[in-house]
Residue, then its C-alpha position, 0 to 999 in steps of 0.5 A: x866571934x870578932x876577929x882584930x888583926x895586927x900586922x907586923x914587919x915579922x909578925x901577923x898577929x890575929x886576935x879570935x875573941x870568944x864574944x860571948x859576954x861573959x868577959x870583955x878585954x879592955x887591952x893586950x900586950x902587944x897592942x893589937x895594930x903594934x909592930x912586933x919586930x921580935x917575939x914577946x916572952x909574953x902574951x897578956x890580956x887586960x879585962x874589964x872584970x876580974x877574971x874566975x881561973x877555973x873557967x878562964x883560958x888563953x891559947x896561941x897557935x901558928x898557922x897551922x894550928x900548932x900551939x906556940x904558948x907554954x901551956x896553963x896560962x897565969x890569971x891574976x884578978x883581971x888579968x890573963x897572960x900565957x908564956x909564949x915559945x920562940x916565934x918566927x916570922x910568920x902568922x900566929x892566932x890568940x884564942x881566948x875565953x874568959x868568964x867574969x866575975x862581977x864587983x859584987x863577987x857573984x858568978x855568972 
């Protein structure tokens, strides 16, 4: 498991990535290392694949492991995004898994 983390005057954002090859993040909104001075609507991560939904998942919880997201996130070719609560100030985690679909439209 890998593990970015982004500080921000407000926010700590820790990035857990499932490293487990069958889906590879290519960038996220926020940045990873971007100063988050108020909460995003949004989280939302970009693949370097498309993405299969039935097995693709995203979860963001504060330090004490509350989930803070708004539930299923939304998966739309290589892309995952999750709506998020309000957040406070604080330390929050990104825990993802995705499995790939290849250009060729076979399953891993």
């Amino acid at each position: 498991m890998r593990s970015v983390s982004a500080v921000s005057e407000r926010r700590k954002w820790l990035v857990h990535q499932k490293d487990d090859g069958f889906g590879d993040s290519d960038h996220a909104d926020p940045p990873v290392g971007a100063t988050v001075a108020t909460t995003p609507h949004d989280l939302m991560i970009w693949f370097t694949q498309g993405l299969e939904p039935a097995f693709s998942t995203v979860a963001v919880t504060d330090a004490g492991g509350a989930r803070v997201d708004e539930g299923k996130p939304r998966i739309s070719g290589n892309t995952m995004s999750v709506a998020l609560t309000a957040l406070s100030a604080g330390t929050y985690h990104v825990h993802w898994h995705a499995v790939s679909v290849p250009p060729d439209g076979a399953t891993i």
